[in-house]
Z-matrix of the N, CA and C atoms (Angstrom, degrees):
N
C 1 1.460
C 2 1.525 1 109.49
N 3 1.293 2 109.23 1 133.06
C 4 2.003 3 120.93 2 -178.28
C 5 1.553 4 89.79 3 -68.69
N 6 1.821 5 92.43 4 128.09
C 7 1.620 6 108.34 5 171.43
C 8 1.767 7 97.81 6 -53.79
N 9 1.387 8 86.21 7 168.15
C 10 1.938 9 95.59 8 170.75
C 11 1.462 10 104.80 9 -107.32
N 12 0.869 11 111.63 10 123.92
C 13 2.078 12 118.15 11 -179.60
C 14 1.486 13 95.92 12 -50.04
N 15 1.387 14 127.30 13 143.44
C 16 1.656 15 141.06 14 161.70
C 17 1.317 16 78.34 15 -127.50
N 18 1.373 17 119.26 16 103.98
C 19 1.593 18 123.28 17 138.59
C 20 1.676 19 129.36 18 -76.29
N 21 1.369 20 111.12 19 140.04
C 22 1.153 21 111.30 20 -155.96
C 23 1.648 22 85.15 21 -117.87
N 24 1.566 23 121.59 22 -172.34
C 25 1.162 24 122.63 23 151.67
C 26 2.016 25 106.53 24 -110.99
N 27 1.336 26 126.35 25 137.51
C 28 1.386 27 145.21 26 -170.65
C 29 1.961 28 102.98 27 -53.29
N 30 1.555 29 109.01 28 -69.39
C 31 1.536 30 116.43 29 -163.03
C 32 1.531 31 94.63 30 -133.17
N 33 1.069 32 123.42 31 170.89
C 34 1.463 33 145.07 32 117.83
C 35 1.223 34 121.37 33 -1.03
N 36 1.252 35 109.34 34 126.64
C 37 1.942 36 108.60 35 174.34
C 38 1.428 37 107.50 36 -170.78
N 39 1.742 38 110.95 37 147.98
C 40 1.434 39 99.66 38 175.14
C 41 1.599 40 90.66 39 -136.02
N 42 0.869 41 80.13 40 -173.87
C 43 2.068 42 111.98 41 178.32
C 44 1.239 43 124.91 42 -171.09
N 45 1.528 44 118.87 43 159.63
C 46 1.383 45 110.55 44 -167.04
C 47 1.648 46 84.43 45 -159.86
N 48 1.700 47 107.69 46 137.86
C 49 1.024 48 160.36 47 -177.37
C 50 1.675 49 114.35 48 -103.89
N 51 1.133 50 119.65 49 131.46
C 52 2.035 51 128.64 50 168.56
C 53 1.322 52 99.85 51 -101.22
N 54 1.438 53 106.79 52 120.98
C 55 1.582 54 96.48 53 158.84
C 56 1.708 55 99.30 54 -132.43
N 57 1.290 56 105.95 55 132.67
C 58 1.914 57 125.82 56 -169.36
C 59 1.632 58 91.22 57 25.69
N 60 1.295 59 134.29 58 82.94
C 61 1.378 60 139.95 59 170.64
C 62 1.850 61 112.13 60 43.03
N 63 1.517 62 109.66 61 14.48
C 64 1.727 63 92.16 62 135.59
C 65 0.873 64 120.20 63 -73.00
N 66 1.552 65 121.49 64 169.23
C 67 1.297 66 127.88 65 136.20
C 68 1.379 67 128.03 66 -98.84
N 69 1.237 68 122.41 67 140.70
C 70 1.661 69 133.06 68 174.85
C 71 1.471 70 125.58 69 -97.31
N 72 1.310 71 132.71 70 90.18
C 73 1.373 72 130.97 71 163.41
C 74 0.830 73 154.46 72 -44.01
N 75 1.632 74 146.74 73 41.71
C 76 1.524 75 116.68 74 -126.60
C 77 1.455 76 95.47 75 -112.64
N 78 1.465 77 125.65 76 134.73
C 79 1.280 78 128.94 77 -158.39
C 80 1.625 79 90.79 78 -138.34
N 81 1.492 80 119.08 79 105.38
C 82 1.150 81 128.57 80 178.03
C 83 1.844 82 107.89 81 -111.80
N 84 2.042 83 95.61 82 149.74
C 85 1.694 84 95.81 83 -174.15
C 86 1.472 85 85.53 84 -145.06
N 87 1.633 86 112.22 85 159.28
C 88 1.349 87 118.96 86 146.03
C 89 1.600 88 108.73 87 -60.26
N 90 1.417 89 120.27 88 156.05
C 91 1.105 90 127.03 89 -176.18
C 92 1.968 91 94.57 90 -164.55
N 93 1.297 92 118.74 91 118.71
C 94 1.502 93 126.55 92 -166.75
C 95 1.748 94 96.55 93 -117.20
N 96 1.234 95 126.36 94 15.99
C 97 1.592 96 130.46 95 177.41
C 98 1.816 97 104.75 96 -150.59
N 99 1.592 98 111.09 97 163.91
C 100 1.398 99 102.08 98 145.22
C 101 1.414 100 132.53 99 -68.77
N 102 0.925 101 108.73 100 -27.84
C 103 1.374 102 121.73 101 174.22
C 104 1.523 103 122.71 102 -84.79
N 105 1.227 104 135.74 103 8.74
C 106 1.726 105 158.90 104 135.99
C 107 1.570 106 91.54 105 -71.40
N 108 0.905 107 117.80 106 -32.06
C 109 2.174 108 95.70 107 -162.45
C 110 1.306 109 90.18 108 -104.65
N 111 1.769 110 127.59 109 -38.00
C 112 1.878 111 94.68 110 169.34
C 113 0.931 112 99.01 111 -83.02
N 114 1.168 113 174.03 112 111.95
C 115 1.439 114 158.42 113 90.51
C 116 1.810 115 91.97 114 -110.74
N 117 1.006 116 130.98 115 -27.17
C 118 1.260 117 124.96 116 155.53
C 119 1.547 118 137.23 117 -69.53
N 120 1.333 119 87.52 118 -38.95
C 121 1.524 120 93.28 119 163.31
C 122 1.468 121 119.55 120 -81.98
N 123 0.881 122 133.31 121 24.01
C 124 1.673 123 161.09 122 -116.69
C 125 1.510 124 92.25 123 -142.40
N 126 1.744 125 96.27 124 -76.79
C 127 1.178 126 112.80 125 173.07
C 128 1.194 127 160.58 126 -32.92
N 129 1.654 128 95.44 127 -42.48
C 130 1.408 129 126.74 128 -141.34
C 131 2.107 130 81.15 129 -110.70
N 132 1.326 131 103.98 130 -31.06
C 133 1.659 132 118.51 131 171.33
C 134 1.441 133 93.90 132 -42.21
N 135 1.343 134 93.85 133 -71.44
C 136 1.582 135 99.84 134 -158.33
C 137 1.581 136 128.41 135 -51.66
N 138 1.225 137 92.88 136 -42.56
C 139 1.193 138 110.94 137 173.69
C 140 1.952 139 129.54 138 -58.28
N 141 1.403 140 87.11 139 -25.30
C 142 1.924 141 101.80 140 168.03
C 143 1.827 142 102.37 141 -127.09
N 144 1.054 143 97.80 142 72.54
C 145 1.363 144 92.79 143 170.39
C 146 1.426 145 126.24 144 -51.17
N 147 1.573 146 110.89 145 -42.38
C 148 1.326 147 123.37 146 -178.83
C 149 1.120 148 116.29 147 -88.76
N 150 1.087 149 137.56 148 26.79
C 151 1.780 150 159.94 149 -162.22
C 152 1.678 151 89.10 150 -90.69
N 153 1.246 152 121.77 151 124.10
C 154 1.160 153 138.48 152 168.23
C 155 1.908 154 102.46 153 -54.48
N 156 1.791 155 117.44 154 -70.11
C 157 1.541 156 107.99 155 -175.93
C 158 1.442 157 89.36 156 -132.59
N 159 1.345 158 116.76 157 168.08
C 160 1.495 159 138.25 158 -167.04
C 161 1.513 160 97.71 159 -142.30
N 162 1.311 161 129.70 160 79.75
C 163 1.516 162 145.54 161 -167.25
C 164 1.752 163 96.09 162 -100.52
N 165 1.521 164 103.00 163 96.89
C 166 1.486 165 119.16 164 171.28
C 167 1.905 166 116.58 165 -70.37
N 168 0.911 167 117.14 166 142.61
C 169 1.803 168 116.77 167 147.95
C 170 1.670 169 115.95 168 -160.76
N 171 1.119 170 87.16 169 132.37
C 172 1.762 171 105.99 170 -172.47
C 173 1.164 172 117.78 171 -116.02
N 174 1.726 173 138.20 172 134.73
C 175 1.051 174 130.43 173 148.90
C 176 1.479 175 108.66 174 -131.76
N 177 1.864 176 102.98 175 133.64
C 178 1.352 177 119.37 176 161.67
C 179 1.123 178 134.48 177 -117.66
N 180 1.446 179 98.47 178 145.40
C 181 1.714 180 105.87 179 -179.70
C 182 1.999 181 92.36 180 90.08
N 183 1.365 182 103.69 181 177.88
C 184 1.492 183 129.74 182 -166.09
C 185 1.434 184 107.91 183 -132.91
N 186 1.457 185 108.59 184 140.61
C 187 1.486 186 113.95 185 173.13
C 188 1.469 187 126.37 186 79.42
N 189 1.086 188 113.14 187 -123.14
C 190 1.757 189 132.23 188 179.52
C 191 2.392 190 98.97 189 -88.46
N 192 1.259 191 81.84 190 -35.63
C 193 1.871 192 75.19 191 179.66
C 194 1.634 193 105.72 192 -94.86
N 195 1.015 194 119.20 193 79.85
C 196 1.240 195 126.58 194 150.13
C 197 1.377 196 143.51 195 -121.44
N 198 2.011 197 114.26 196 148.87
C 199 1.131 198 94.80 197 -176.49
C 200 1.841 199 103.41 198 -129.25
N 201 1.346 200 101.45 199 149.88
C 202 1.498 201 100.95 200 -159.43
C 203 2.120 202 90.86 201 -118.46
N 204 1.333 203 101.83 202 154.89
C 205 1.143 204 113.26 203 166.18
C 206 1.454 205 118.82 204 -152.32
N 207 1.463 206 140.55 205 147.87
C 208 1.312 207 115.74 206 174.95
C 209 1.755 208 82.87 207 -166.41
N 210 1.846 209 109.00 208 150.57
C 211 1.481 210 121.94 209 -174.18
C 212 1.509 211 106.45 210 -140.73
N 213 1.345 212 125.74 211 146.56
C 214 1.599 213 128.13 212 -163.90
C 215 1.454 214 89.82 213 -87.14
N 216 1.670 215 125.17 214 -40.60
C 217 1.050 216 131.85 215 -178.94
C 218 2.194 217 126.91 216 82.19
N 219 1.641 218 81.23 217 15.85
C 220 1.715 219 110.31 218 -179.85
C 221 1.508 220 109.90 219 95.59
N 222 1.770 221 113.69 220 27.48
C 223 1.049 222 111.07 221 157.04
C 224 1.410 223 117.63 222 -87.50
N 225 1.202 224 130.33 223 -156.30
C 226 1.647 225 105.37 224 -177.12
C 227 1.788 226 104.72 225 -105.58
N 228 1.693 227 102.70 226 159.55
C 229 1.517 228 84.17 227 -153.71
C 230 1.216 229 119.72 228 -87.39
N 231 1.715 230 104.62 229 161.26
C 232 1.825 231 103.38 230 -161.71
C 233 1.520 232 94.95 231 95.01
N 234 1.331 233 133.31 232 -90.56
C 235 1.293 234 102.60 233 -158.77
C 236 1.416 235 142.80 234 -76.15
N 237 1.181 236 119.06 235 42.19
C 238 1.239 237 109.31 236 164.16
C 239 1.808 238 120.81 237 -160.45
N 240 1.723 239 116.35 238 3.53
C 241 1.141 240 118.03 239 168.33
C 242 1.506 241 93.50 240 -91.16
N 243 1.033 242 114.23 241 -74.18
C 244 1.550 243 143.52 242 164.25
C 245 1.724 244 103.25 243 7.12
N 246 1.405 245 121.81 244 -68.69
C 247 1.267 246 127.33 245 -167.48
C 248 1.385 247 90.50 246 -79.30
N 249 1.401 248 136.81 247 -77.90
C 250 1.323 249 142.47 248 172.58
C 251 1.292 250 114.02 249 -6.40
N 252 1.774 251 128.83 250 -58.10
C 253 1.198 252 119.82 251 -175.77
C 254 2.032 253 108.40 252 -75.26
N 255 1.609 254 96.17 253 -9.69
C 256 1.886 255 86.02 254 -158.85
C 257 1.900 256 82.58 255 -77.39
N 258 1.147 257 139.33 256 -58.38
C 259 1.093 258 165.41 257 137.79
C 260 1.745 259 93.78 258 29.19
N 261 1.578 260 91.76 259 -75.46
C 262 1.839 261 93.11 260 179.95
C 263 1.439 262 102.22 261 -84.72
N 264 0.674 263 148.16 262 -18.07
C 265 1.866 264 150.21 263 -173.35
C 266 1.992 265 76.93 264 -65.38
N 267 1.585 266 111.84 265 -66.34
C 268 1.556 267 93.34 266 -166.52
C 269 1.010 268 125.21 267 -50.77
N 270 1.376 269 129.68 268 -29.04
C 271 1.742 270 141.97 269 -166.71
C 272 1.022 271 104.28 270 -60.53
N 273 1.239 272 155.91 271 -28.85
C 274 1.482 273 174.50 272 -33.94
C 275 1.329 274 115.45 273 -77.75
N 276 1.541 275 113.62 274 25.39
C 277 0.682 276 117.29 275 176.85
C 278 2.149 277 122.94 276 -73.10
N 279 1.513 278 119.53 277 -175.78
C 280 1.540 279 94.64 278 -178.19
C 281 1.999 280 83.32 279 -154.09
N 282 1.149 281 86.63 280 -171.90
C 283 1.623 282 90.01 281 -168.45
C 284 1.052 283 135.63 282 10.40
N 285 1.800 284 95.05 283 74.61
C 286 1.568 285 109.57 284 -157.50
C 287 1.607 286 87.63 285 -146.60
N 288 1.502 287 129.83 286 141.92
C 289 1.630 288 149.82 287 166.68
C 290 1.341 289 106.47 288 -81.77
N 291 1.174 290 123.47 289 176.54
C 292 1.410 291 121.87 290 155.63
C 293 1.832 292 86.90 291 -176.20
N 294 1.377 293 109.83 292 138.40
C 295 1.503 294 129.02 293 174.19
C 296 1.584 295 105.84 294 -134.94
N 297 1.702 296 121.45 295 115.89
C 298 0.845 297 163.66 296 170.80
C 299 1.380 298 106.50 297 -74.21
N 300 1.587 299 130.53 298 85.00
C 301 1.498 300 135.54 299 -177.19
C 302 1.203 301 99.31 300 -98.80
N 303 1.482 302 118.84 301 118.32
C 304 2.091 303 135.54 302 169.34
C 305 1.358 304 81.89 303 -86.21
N 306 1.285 305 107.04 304 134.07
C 307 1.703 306 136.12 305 146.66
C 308 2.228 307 103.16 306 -108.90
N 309 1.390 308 114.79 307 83.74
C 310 1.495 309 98.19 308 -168.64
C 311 1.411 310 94.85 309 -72.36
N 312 1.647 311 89.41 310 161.00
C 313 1.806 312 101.13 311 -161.37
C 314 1.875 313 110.13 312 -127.43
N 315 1.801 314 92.27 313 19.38
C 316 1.022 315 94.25 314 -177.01
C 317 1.484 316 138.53 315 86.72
N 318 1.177 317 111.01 316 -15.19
C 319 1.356 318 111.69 317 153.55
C 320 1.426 319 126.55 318 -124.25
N 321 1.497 320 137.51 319 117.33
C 322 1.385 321 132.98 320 -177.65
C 323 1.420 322 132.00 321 -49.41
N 324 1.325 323 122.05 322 133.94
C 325 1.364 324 129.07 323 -166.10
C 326 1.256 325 113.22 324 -69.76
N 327 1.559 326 104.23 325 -41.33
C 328 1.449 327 110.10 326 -153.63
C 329 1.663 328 118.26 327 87.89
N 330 1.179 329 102.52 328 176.90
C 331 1.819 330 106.84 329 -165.31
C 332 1.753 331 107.51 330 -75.04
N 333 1.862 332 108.65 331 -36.27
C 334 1.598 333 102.87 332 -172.70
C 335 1.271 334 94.93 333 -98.36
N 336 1.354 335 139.28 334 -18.17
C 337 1.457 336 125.59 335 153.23
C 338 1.416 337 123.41 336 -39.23
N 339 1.542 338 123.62 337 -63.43
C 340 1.173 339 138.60 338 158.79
C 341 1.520 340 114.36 339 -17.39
N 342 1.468 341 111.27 340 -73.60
C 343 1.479 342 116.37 341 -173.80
C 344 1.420 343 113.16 342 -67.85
N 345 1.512 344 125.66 343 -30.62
C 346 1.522 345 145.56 344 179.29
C 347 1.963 346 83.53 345 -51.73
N 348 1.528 347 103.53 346 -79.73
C 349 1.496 348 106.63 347 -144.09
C 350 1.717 349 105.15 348 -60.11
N 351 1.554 350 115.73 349 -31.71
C 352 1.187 351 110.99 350 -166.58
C 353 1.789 352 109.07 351 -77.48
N 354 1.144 353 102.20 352 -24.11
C 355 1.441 354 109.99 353 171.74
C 356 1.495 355 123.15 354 -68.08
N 357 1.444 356 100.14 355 -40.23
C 358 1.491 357 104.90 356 167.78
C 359 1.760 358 130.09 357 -63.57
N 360 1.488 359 96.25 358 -49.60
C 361 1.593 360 108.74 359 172.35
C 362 1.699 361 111.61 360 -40.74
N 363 1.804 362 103.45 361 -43.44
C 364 1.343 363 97.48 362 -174.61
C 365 1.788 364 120.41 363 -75.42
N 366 1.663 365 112.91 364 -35.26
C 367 1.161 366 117.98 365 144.34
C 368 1.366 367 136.70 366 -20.90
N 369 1.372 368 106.38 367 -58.60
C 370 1.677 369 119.31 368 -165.42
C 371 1.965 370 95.80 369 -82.56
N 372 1.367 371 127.89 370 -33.47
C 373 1.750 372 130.83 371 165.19
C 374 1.913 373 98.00 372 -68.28
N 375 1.260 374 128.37 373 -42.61
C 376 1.206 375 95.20 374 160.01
C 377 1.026 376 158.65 375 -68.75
N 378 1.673 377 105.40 376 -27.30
C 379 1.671 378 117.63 377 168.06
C 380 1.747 379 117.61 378 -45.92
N 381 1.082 380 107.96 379 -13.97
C 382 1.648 381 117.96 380 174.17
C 383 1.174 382 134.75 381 -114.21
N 384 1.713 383 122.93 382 21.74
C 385 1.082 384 102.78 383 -149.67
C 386 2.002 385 76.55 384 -119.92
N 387 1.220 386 96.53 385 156.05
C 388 1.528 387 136.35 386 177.50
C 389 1.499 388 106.05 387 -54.17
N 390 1.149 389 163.03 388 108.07
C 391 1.231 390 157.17 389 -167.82
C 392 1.815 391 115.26 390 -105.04
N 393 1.189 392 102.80 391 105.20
C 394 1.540 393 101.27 392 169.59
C 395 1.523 394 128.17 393 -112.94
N 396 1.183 395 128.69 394 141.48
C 397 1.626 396 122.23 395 173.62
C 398 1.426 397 137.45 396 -99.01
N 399 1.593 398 123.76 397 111.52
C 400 1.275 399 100.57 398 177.99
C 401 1.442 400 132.26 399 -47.96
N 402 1.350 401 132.13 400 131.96
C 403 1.895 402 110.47 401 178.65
C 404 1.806 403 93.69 402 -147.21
N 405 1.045 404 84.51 403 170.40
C 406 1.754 405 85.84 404 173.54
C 407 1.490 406 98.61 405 -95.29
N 408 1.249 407 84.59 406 150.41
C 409 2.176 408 107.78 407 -171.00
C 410 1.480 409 103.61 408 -114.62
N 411 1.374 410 119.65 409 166.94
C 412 1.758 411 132.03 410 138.78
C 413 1.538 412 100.02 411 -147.75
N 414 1.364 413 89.47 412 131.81
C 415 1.473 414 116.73 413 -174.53
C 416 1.525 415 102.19 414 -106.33
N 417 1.277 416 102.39 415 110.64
C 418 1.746 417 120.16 416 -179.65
C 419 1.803 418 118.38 417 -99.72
N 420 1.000 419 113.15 418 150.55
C 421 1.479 420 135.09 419 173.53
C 422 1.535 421 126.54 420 -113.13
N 423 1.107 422 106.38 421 102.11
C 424 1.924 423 84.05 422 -167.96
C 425 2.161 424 88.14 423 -134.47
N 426 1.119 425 88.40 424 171.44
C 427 1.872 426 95.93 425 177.97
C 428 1.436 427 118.72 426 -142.15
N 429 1.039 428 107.83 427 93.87
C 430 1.803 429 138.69 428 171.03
C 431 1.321 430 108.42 429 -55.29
N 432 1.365 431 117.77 430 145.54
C 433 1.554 432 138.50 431 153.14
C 434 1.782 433 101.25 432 -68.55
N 435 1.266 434 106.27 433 138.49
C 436 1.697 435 106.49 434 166.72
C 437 1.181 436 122.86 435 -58.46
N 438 1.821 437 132.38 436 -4.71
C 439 0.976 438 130.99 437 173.38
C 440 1.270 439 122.85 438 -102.52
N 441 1.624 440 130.35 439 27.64
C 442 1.286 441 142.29 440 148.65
C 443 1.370 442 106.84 441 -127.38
N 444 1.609 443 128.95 442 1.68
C 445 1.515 444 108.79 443 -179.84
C 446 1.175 445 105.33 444 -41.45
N 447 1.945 446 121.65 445 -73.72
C 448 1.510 447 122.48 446 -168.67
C 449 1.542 448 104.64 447 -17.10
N 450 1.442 449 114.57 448 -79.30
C 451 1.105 450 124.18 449 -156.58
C 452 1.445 451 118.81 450 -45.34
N 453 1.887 452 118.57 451 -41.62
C 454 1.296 453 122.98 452 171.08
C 455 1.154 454 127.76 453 -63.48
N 456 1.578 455 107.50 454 -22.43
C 457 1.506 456 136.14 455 -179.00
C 458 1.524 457 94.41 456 -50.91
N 459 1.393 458 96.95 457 -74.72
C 460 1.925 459 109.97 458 -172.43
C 461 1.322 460 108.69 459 -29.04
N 462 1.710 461 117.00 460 -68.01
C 463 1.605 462 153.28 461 -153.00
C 464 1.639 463 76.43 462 -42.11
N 465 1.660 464 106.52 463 -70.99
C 466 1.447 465 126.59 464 -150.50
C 467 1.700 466 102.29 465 -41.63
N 468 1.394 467 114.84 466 -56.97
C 469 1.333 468 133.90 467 158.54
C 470 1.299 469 125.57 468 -49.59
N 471 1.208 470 115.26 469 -15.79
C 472 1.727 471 97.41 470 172.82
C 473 1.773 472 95.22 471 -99.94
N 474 1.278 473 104.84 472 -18.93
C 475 1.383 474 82.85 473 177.29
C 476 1.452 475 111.93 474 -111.97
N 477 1.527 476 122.98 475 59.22
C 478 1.428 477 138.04 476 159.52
C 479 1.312 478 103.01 477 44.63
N 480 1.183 479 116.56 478 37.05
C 481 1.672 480 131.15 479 156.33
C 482 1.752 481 134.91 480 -43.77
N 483 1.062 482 134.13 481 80.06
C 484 1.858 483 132.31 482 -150.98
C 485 1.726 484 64.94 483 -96.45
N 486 1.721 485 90.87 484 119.65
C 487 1.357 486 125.64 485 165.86
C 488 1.752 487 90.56 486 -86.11
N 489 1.323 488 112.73 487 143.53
C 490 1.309 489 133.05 488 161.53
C 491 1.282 490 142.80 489 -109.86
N 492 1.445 491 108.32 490 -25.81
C 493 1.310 492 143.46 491 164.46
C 494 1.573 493 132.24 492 -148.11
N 495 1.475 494 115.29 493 142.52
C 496 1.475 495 98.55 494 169.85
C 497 1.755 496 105.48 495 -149.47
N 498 1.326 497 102.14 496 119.06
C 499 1.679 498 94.90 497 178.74
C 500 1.694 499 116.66 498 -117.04
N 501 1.030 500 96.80 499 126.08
C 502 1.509 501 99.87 500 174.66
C 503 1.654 502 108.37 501 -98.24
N 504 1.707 503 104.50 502 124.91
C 505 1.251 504 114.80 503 163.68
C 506 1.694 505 106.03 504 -132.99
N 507 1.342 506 124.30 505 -90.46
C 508 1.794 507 120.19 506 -175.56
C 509 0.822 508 93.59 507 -118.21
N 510 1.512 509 138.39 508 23.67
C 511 1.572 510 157.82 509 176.55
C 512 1.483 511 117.05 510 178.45
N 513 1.726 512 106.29 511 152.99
C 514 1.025 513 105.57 512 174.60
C 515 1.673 514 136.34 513 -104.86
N 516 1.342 515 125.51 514 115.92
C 517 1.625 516 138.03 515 -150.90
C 518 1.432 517 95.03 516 -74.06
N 519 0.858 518 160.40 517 148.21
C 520 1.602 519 160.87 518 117.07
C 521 1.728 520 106.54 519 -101.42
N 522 1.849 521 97.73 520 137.50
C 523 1.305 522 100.88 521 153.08
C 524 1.827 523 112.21 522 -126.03
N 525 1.531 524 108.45 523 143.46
C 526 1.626 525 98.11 524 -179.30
C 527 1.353 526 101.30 525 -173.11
N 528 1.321 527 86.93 526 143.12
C 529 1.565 528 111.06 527 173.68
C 530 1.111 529 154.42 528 -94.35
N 531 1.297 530 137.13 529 126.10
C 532 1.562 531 120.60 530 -136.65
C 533 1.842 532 89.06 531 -133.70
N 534 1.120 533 126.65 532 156.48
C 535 1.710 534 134.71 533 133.41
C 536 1.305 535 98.64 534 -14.47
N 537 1.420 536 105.36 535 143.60
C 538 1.511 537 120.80 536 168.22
C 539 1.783 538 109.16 537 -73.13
N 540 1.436 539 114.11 538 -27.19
C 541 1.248 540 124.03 539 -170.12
C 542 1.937 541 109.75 540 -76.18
N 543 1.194 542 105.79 541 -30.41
C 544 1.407 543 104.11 542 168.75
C 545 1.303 544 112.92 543 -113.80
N 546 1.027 545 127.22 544 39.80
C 547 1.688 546 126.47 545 169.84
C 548 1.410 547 102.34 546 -94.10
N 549 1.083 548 143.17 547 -38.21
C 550 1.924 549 127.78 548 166.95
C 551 1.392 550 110.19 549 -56.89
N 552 1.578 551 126.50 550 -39.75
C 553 1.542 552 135.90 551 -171.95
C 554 1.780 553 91.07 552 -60.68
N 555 1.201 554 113.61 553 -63.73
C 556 1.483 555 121.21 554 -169.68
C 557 1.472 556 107.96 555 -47.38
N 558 1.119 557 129.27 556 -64.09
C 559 1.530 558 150.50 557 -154.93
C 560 1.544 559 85.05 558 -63.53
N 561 1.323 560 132.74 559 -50.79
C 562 1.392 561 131.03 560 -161.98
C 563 1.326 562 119.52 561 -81.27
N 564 1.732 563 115.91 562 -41.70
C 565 1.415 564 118.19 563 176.40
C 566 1.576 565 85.75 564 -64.24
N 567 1.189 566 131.59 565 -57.92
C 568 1.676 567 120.79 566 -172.52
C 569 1.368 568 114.08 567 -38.39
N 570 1.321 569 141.55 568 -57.58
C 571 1.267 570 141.47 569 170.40
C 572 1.205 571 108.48 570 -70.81
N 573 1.298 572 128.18 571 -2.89
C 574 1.798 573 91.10 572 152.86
C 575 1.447 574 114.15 573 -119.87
N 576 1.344 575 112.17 574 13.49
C 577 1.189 576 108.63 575 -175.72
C 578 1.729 577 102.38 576 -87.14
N 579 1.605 578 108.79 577 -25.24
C 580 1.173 579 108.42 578 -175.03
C 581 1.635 580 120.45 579 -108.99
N 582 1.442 581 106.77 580 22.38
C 583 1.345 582 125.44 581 -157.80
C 584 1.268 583 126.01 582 32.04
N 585 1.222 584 120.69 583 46.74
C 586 1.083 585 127.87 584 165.97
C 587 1.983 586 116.45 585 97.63
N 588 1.389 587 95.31 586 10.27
C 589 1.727 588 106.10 587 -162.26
C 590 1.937 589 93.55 588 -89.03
N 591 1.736 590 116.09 589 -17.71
C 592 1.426 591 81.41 590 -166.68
C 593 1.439 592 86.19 591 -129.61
N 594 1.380 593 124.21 592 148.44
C 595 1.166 594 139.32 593 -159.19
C 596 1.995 595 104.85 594 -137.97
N 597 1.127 596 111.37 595 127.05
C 598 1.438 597 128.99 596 -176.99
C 599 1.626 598 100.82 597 -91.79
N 600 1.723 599 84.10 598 143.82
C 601 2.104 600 99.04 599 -177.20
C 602 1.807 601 82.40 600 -118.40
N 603 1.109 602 103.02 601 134.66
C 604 1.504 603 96.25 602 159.13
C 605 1.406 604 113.36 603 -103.45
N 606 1.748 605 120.05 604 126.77
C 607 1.173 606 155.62 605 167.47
C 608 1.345 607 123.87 606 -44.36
N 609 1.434 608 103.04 607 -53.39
C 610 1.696 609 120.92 608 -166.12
C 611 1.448 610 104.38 609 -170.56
N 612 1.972 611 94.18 610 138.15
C 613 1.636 612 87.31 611 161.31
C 614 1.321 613 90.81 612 -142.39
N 615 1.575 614 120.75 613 141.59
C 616 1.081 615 138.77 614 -117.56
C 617 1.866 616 100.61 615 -156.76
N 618 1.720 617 104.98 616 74.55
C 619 1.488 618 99.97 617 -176.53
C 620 1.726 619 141.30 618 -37.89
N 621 1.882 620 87.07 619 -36.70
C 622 1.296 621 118.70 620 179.54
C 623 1.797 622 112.90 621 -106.31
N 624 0.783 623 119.37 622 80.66
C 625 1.736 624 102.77 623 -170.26
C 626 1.617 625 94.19 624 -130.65
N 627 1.387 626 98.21 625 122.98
C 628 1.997 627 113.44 626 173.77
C 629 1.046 628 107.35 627 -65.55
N 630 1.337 629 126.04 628 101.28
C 631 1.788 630 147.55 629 147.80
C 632 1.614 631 121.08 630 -58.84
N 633 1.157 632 119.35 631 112.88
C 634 1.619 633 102.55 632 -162.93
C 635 2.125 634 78.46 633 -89.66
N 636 1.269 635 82.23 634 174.48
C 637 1.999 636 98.00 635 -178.55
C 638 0.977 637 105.23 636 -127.51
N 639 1.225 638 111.62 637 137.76
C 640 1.599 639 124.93 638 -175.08
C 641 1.520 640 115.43 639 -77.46
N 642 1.369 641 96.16 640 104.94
C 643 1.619 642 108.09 641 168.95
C 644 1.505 643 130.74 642 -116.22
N 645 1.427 644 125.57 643 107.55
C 646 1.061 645 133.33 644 153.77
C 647 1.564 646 115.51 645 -19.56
């Protein structure tokens, strides 16, 4: 059965948006607990002290286990946790923060202004963000002659292999980690590519392990 993608977001990122001389903050993090997304939103406080509102929304975990939170933060209510969390709920993304910093700019939005700008801020922090997937891993160790590294090199690479280590002494050590879904494909082109001379220890297997995704 095809794993189900849990997209995560990779690092840290913000952006900022004008709306009629506010300003909009949107300061997005991975966060894998409730307690990772306030301690971030924690942060992100501190960091604008003079920030008119600090409009949080969080979702953790994927699927059926999730936990959602979102606060207007004394804007008026509904518009501005409210849209913010539907906003990232669409991204599909999951154990991901997002803090919504008001700089007011002096003139009032109004109620569909409100939901417009806070929805957007979170929009405009997603258009950038780094995409990673939870998947299950096994992280292998195996030790090559220098006269098939190249060749394992490739193998390792066609099958989206995150090398972790590599030591050269009177042979060469590799450790790396692949999808649980192509780790028999790997193990096999390896034994016959090397007739049978190099043999894999598995290291770790790793239910939850952050896969970044290849993006152009």
């Amino acid at each position: 059965m095809e794993q189900i993608e849990r997209l995560i977001p990779l690092e840290v990122l913000e952006t900022e948006i004008l709306v009629v001389n506010s300003r909009f903050i949107a300061s997005l993090s991975p966060a894998t607990t409730v307690e990772e997304a306030r301690t971030f939103i924690a942060k992100v406080k501190k960091q604008h002290p003079t920030a008119t509102h600090h409009v949080p929304a969080f979702v953790i975990g994927h699927g059926k286990s999730v936990i959602t939170h979102c606060s207007d933060d004394g804007e008026p209510s509904g518009t501005a946790g409210r849209p913010a969390l539907a906003v990232l709920q669409g991204s599909g993304l999951g154990n991901v923060v997002v803090v919504v910093t008001r700089y007011f700019g002096g003139t009032k939005l109004g109620t569909g202004g409100l939901v417009k700008a806070y929805g957007d801020a979170v929009r405009e922090v997603l258009k950038g963000v780094k995409f990673a997937t939870l998947m299950p891993t096994t992280t292998l160790m195996f030790v090559t002659p220098y006269r098939l590294y190249d060749q394992l090199t490739r193998l390792m690479e066609a099958h989206n292999g995150q090398v972790l280590g590599v030591e050269f002494l009177e042979e060469v050590t590799v450790t790396v980690r692949f999808k649980d879904e192509v780790v028999e494909s790997f193990t096999n082109q390896l034994s016959n590519l090397s007739a049978g001379q190099v043999e894999t220890i598995v290291i770790e297997q790793d239910p939850e392990s952050v896969f970044p995704l290849n993006q152009e």
